[in-house]
C-alpha positions as CSV (number, residue, x, y, z in Angstrom):
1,X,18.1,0.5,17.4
2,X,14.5,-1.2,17.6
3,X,12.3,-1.4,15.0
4,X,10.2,1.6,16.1
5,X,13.2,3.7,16.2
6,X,14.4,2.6,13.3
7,X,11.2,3.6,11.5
8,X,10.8,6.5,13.5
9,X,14.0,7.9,12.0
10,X,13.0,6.7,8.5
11,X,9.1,8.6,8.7
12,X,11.2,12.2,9.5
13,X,12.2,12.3,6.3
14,X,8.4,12.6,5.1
15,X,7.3,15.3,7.5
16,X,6.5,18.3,6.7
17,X,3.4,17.1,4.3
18,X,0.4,18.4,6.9
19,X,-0.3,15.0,7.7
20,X,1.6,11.6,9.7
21,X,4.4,11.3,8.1
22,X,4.3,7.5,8.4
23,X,1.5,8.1,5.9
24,X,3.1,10.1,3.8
25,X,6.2,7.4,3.8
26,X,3.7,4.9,2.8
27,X,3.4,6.5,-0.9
28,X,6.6,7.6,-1.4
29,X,8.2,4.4,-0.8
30,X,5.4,2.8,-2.2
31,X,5.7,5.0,-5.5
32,X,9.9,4.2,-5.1
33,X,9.2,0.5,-5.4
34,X,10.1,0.2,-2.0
35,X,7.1,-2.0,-0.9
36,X,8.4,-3.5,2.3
37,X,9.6,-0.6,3.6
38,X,6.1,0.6,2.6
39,X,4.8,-1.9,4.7
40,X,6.8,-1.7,7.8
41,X,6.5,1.8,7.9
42,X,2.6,1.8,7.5
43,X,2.2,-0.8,9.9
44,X,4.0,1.5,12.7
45,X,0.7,3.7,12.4
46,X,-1.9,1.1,12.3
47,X,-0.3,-1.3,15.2
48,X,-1.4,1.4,17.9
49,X,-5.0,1.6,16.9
50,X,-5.7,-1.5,14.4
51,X,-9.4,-2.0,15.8
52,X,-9.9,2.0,15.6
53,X,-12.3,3.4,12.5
54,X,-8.9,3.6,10.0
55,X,-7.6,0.1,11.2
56,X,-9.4,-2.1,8.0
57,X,-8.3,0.7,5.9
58,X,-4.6,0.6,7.3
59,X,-4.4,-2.9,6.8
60,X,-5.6,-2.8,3.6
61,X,-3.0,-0.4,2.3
62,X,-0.4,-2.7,3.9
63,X,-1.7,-6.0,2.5
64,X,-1.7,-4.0,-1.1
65,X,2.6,-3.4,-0.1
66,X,2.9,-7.0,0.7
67,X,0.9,-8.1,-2.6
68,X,3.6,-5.7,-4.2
69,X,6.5,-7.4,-2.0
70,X,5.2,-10.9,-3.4
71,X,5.0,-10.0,-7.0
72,X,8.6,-8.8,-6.2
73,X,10.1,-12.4,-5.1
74,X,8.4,-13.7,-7.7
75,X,5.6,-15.7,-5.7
76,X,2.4,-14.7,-8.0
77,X,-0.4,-16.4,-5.8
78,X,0.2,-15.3,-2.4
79,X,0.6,-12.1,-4.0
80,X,-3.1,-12.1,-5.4
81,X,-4.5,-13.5,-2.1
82,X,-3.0,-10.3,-0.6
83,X,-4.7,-8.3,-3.4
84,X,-8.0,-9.7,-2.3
85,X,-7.5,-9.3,1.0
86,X,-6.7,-5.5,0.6
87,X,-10.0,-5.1,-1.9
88,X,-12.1,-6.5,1.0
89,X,-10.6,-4.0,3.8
90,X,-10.7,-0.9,1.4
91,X,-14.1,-1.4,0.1
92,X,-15.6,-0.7,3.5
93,X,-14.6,3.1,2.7
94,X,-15.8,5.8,0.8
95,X,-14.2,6.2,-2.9
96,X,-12.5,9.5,-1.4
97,X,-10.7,8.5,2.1
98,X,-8.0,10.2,4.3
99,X,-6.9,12.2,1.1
100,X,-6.6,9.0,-1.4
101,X,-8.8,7.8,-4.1
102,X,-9.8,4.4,-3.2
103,X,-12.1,3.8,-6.4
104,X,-8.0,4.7,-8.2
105,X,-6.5,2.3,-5.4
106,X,-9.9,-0.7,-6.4
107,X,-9.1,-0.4,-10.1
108,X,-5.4,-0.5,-9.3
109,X,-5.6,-3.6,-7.4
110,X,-8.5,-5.3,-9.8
111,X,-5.7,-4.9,-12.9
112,X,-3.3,-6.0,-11.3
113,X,-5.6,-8.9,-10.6
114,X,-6.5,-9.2,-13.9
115,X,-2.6,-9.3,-15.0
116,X,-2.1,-12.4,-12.7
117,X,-5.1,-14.5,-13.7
118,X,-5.3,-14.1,-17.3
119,X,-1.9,-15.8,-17.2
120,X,-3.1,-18.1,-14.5
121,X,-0.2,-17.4,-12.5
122,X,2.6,-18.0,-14.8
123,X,3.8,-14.5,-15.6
124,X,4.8,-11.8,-13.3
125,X,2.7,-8.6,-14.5
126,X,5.4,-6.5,-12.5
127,X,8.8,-5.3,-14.7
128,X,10.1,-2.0,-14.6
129,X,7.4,-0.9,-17.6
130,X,5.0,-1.3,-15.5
131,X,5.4,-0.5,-11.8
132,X,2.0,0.6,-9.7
133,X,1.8,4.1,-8.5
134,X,-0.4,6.0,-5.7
135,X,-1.4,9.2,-5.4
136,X,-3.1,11.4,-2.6
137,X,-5.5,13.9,-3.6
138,X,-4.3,17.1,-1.8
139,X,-5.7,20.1,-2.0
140,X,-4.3,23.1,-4.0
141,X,-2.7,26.3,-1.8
């Protein structure tokens, strides 16, 4: 099974939600601590049209997984390079894009930030107290 199928088969299981279910897959694994998965499947979407208007904003949601995939093997730097990196590409959006809060999403990523270089990189921030989690903002029915 490629990689796209593979992913393909993983993204069904978020469908349903009134938008891409690769999206939607993004958060939920994201929320499920499941950051490389949240990657991979985010990337899947933003491959096909990375230079389109949502490709920086894509990217940026993906860099902010791999940050989280860092922090998880323990490798505290590279994983605040990749918060900075995903600060630059979101900030080029409105605080309210494609259903998610991006000033949350900024604050998110700047304590996180915070957490890494008030220790100057010798303390993980991430334990299982304190795990990020997103949110869309979808409308009530």
């Amino acid at each position: 099974m490629s990689k796209h199928e593979r992913i393909a088969e993983l993204a069904r299981q978020f469908s349903g939600a009134g938008i891409d279910p690769r999206y939607a897959g993004y958060f939920a694994l994201f929320n499920q601590q499941k950051f490389y998965e949240a990657h991979d499947i985010l990337e899947d979407l933003w491959l096909p049209d990375r230079h389109g208007a949502n490709g920086n904003f894509y990217k940026g949601l993906i860099q902010l997984a791999g940050a989280f995939v860092h922090l998880q093997k323990n490798r505290l730097r590279p994983s605040a390079a990749l918060f900075k990196l995903a600060q630059a590409n979101l900030e080029k959006y409105p605080a309210l894009h494609e259903k998610l809060n991006l000033t949350a999403v900024q604050l998110l990523i700047s304590g996180w930030l915070w957490q890494l270089e008030k220790t100057e990189f010798t303390s993980n921030p991430l334990t299982e107290a304190m795990v990020p989690q997103l949110a869309l903002s979808m409308p009530a029915v």
